[in-house]
C-alpha positions as semicolon CSV with decimal commas, in nm:
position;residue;x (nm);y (nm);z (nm)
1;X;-0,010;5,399;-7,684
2;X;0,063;5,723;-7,460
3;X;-0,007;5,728;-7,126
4;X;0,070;5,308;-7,094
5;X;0,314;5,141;-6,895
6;X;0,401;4,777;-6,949
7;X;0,510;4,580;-6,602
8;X;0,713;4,227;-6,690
9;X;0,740;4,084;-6,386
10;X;0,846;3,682;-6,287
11;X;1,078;3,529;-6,118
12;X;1,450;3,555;-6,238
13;X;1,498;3,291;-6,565
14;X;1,198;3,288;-6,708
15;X;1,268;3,497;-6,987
16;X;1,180;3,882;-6,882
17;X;1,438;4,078;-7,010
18;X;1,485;3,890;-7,322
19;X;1,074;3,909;-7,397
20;X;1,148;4,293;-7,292
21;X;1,405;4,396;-7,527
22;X;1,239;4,226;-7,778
23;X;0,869;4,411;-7,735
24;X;1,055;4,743;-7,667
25;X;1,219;4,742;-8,035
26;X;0,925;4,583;-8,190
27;X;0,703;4,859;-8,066
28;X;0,921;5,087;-8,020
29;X;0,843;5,219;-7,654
30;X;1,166;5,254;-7,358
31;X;1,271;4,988;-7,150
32;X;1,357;5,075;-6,812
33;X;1,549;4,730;-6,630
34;X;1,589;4,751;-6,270
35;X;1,887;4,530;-6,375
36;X;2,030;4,830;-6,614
37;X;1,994;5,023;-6,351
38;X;2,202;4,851;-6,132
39;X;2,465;4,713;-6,350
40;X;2,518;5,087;-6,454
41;X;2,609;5,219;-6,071
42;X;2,801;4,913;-6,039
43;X;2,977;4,982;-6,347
44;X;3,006;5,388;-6,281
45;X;3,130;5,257;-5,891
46;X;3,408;5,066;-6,067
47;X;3,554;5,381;-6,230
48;X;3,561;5,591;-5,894
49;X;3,746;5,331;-5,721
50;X;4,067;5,515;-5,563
51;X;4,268;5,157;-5,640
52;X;4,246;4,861;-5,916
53;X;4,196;4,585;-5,684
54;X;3,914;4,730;-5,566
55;X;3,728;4,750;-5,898
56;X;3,760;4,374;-5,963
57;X;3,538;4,325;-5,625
58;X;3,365;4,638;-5,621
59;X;2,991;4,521;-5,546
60;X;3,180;4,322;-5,223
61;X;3,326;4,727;-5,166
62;X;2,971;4,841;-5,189
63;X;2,720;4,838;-4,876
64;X;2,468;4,637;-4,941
65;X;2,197;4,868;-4,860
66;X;2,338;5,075;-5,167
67;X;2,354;4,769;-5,409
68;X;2,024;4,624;-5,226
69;X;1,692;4,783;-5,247
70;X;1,856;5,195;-5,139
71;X;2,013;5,353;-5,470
72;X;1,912;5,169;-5,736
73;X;1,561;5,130;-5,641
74;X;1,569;5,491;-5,623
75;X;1,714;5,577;-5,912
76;X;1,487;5,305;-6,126
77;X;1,160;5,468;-5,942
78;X;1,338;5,847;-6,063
79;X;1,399;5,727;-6,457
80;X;1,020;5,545;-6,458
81;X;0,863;5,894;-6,282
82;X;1,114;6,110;-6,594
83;X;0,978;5,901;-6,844
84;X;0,660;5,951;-6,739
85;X;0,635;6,297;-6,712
86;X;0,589;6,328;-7,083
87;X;0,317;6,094;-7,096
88;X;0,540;5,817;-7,316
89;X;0,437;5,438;-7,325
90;X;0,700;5,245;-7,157
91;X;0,772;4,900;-7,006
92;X;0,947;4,846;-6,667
93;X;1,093;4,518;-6,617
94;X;1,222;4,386;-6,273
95;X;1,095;4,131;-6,022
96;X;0,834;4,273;-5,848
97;X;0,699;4,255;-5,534
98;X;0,361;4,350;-5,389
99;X;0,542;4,590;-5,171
100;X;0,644;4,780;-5,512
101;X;0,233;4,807;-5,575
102;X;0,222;5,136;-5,381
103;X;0,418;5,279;-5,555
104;X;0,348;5,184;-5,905
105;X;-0,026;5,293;-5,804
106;X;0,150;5,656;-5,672
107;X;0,286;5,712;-6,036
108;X;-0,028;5,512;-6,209
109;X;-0,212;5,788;-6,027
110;X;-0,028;6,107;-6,066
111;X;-0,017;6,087;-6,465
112;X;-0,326;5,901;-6,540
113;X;-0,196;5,573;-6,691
114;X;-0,286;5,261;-6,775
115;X;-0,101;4,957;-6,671
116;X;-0,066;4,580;-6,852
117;X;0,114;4,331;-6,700
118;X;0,290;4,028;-6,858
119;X;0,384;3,795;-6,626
120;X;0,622;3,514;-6,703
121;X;0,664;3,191;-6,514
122;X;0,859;2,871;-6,589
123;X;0,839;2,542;-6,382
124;X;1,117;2,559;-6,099
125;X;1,297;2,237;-6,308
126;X;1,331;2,485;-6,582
127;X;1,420;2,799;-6,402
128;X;1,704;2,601;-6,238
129;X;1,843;2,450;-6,535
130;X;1,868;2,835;-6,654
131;X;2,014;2,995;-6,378
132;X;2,333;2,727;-6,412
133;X;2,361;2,784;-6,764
134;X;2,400;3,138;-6,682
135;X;2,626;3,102;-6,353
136;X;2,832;2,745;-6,433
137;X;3,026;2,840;-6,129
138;X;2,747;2,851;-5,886
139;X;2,539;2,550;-5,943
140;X;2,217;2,604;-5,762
141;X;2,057;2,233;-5,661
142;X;1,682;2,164;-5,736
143;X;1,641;2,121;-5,360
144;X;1,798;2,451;-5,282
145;X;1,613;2,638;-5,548
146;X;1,275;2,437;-5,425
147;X;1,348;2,578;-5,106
148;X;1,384;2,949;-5,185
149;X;1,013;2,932;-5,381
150;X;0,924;2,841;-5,002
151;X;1,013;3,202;-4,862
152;X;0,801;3,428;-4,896
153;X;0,980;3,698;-5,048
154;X;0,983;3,429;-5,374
155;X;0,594;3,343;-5,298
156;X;0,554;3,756;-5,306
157;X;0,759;3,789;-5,638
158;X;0,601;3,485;-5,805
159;X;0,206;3,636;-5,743
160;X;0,293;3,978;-5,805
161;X;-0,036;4,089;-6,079
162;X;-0,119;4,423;-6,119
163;X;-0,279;4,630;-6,335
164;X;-0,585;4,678;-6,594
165;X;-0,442;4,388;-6,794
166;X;-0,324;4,090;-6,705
167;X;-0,121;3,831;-6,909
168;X;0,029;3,504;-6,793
169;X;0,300;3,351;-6,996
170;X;0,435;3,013;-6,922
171;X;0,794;3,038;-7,033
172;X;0,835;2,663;-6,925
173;X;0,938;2,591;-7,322
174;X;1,005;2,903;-7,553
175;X;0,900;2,744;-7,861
176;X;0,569;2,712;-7,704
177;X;0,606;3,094;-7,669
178;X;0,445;3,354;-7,889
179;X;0,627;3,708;-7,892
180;X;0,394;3,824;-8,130
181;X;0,072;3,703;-7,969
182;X;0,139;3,862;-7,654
183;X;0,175;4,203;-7,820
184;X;-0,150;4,170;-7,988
185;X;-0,314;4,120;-7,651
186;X;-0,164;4,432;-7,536
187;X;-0,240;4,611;-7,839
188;X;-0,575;4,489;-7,851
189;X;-0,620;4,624;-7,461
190;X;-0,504;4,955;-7,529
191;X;-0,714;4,993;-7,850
192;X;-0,983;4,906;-7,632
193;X;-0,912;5,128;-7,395
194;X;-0,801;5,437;-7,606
């Protein structure tokens, strides 16, 4: 499986980073979250605050452009080029965008690999009903969260495909879902492709 990187990609609730961790013990390849990423500078922020109040707020102490797209993105693009350098298998899990495509294709490129990409999607009913079990204290209305999938950074996020392989997961309901399936498609691709 050298030389293969795995891109989940989807909007946020339908089930990337669970579907992630799970394929990255069962095959036993790194997982690099763009998440991680920036819940660890957040975190390492925290402890370089000069005050404790400020580490209670710290992502409002934090300029945006730094929280944003800036340092994180940077350092998730550094730990996915580090990885592969050594010609590893790994799977990258964020929500992409086609503006991310370039670069992918830079690094896809430069170390000759190959690229599947799961895609997960749930209906916007669904992804709603997540996101408020996860933040009770910020409901987010269907209208509201209809309205974002209007914009066209959403629109941008939700189409994102790339790669040699492509597979679409509904994640609408999980039991319908198949962990095991889905990693015999991408094991059958890169036995394929060996």
């Amino acid at each position: 499986m050298r030389n293969t990187m795995i891109l989940v990609s989807g909007l946020p609730a339908t089930g990337k980073t669970t579907f992630s961790e799970w394929l990255s013990s069962e095959i036993c390849i790194p997982l690099l979250s763009r998440d991680r990423v920036l819940e660890k500078y957040v975190e390492i922020a925290k402890v370089h605050c000069e005050y404790e109040e400020q580490r209670g707020n710290v992502a409002d102490n934090i300029p945006a452009v730094f929280l944003g797209h800036s340092i994180p993105a940077l350092l998730f693009w550094f730990f996915c080029e580090e990885i592969m350098k050594s010609s590893s298998a790994l799977i990258i899990e964020t929500v992409f965008t086609n503006q991310m495509k370039e670069t992918i294709g830079n690094l896809i490129e430069k170390y000759k690999y190959q690229t599947v990409n799961v895609h997960l999607d749930a209906s916007v009913e669904i992804k709603r009903h997540r996101i408020n079990e996860r933040s009770p204290n910020k409901k987010i209305s269907l209208e509201n969260l209809k309205k974002a999938h209007e914009s066209e950074k959403i629109k941008d996020a939700k189409n994102f495909r790339y790669g040699n392989c492509i597979i679409y997961v509904d994640t609408t309901d999980f039991s319908m879902v198949s962990y095991k399936d889905i990693s015999e498609q991408i094991r059958q691709f890169i036995l394929r492709n060996v």
